[in-house]
C-alpha positions, 0 to 999 in steps of 0.5 A, a space after each residue: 653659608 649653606 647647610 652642606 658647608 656647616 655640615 661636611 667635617 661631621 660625622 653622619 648621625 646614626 641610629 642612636 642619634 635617632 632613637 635621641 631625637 625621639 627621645 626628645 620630642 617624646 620627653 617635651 610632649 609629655 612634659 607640656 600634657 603634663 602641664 596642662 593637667 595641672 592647671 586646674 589644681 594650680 587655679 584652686 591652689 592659688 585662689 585665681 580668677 580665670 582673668 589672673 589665671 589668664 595671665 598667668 597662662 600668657 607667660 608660658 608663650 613670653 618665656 618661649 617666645 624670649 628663648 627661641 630667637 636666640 636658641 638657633 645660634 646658641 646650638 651653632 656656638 654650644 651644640 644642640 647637646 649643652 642646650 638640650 641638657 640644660 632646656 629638658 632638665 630645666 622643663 623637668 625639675 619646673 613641673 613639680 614646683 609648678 605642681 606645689 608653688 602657692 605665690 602667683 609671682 613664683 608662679 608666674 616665675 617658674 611659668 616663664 623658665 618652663 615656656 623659655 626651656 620648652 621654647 629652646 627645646 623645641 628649636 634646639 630639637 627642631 635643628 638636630 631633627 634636621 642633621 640627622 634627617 639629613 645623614 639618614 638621607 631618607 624623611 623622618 621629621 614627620 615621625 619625630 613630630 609623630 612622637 611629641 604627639 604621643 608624648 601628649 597623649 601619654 602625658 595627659 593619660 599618665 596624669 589621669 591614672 595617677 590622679 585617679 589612682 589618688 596621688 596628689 598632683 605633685 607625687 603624680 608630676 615627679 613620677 612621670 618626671 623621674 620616669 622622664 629623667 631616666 629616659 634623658 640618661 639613656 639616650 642624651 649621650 647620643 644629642 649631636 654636640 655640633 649644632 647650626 651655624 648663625 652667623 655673626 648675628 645672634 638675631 635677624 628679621 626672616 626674609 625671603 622664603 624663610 618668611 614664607 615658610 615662616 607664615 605657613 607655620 604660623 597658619 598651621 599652628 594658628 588651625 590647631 590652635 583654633 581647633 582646640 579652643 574654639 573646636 569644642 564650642 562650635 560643635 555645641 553652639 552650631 551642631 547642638 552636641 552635648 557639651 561633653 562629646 563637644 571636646 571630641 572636635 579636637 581629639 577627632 583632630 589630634 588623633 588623626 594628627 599623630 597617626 599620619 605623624 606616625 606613617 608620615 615619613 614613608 608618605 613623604 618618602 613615596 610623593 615627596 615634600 611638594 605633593 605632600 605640601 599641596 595635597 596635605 593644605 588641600 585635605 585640610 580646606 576639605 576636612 574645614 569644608 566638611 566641618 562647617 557645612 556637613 548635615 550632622 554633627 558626625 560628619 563634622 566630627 569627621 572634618 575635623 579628623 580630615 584636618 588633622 590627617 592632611 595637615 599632619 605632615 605638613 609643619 614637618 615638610 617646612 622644618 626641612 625645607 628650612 634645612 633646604 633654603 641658602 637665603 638665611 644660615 639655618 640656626 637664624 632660619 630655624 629659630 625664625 620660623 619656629 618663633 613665628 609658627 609659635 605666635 600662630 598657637 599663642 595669639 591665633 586663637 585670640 584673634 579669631 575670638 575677635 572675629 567670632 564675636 563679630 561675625 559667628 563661629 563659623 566664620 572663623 573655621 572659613 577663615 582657617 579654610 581660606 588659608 588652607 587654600 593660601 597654603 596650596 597655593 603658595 605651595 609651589 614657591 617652597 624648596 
């Protein structure tokens, strides 16, 4: 089944599903920042060791990676909108008990339903992204993407300010939740209740170009995932910038990555997916070239921005052509590609740690530069 015959007997979203899908992505960014700013009140609260702690941390990606194979089909049997009311909810009411549990087993619990509700957010998302890409008939997965990067930022500057402000972790976690409730009762009602057809199967291996495609997401999420974990520390260990201007790598690289979301639609709409695909995967070679060989420690700062601006657009491009492709019916190809896009950002950055400890931390920003080039050059192969 191709995606129009899933698609004929529905009605076309409009400009309220839109506003939704943003909605969305705008809710789960705020929702993983806002995780992110608890961990280190979470590690004193519960007495771990960064190696627990690590663990702990691990069953985030088990959960995500447990729910998102089956979420595509699910959407095509509920519809994105039963999945969604239950996946954003669930996200929601998890961060203030993760902001007060005291049990490292509730911990670890309450850990593995977020990543699962977050994991079948993000395919449940992806999927409606793609019917109402589709009705528009103009791009737009670049800026629903563009509004889960701002979520980040506003999920992490909205923890700051109400840490800051001396409200406790849990106060400041159900402010921004409630916040995010209302915002989920103003717009849930326009979630497409139809979703994408898996098939008879709840589960199949990716072949063909869904494979590919599946591969360069895992290579794009695997150059961020680098980037944040190892960014920082390059630009100390190999530039000699002071430690606290190190973590301007990855803000470098995530501001660069949401403005190009932002205007990215009217980009992919001027050039088309292809040039976008192969001119996109090339900036990105450049922006690595610039960060590992530049003279001063500015320029690779600005490498790193280079990066996040060419790679901007390029995991929304495959998520429609994913939409494009009849090899797969699209809940089993959307779930397939999102899975292995996210084991790029789970087990990428573990495995160039390997790699820098053998060789050097250099090596693995030519390692990411390499597969830049891969990307180009299998770019022509994607519909």
């Amino acid at each position: 089944m191709t995606f129009s015959d899933e698609a004929t007997s529905r009605p076309v979203p409009g400009h309220g599903e839109r506003m939704a899908t943003r909605v969305a992505f705008f809710v789960v960014g705020v929702g993983y920042s806002m995780w992110a700013a608890l961990v280190p009140y979470a590690k004193v609260r519960l007495g771990l060791d960064e190696a627990t702690l690590g663990l702990l941390l691990l069953c985030i990606g088990l959960g995500s990676l447990l729910a998102m194979p089956f979420t595509g089909p699910l959407t095509g049997r509920f519809g994105c909108r039963r999945l969604l009311f239950v996946s954003l909810p669930a996200t929601l009411v998890a961060l203030p008990l993760l902001a007060m549990l005291e049990s490292p087993w509730a911990m670890a619990a309450c850990l593995l339903v977020f990543g699962a509700a977050v994991g079948m957010a993000d395919v449940a998302l992806n999927i409606q992204a793609v019917f109402v890409e589709r009705g528009s008939g103009r791009a737009l997965m670049s800026g629903f993407h563009g509004f889960y990067s701002v979520g980040g930022f506003c999920g992490a500057g909205g923890m700051a300010l109400l840490l800051g402000a001396g409200l406790g972790p849990l106060a400041s976690a159900g402010v921004l939740c409630a916040g995010l409730f209302l915002l989920l009762c103003l717009y849930g009602g326009y979630f497409l209740p139809y979703g994408a057809d898996g098939g008879t199967r709840m589960i199949a291996m990716p072949r063909g170009v869904v494979l590919l495609i599946g591969v360069l997401c895992f290579i794009m999420y695997l150059s961020e995932g680098t980037i944040l974990d190892w960014g920082a520390l390059f630009m100390s260990a190999e530039r000699g910038t002071e430690t606290a201007s190190a973590g301007l790598a990855f803000a470098c690289f995530s501001i660069a990555m949401t403005l190009g979301r932002l205007f990215g639609d009217r980009v992919v709409q001027a050039f088309g997916d292809a040039r976008v695909l192969l001119w996109g995967s090339l900036c990105g070679a450049c922006g690595f070239g610039l960060t590992i060989f530049a003279p001063s420690a500015w320029l690779s700062f600005l490498g790193f921005g280079v990066v996040g601006l060419g790679v901007s657009n390029i995991v929304p491009v495959l998520l429609s052509a994913t939409a494009r492709q009849t090899i797969m019916p699209l809940g089993l190809a959307v779930s397939a590609v999102t899975t292995i896009g996210y084991l790029g950002i789970l087990a990428g950055p573990a495995l160039m740690g390997f790699v820098a400890h053998a060789t050097s931390l250099a090596a693995i920003f030519i390692i990411t530069l390499a597969l830049m080039l891969f990307v180009a050059a299998v770019s022509r192969f994607v519909p």
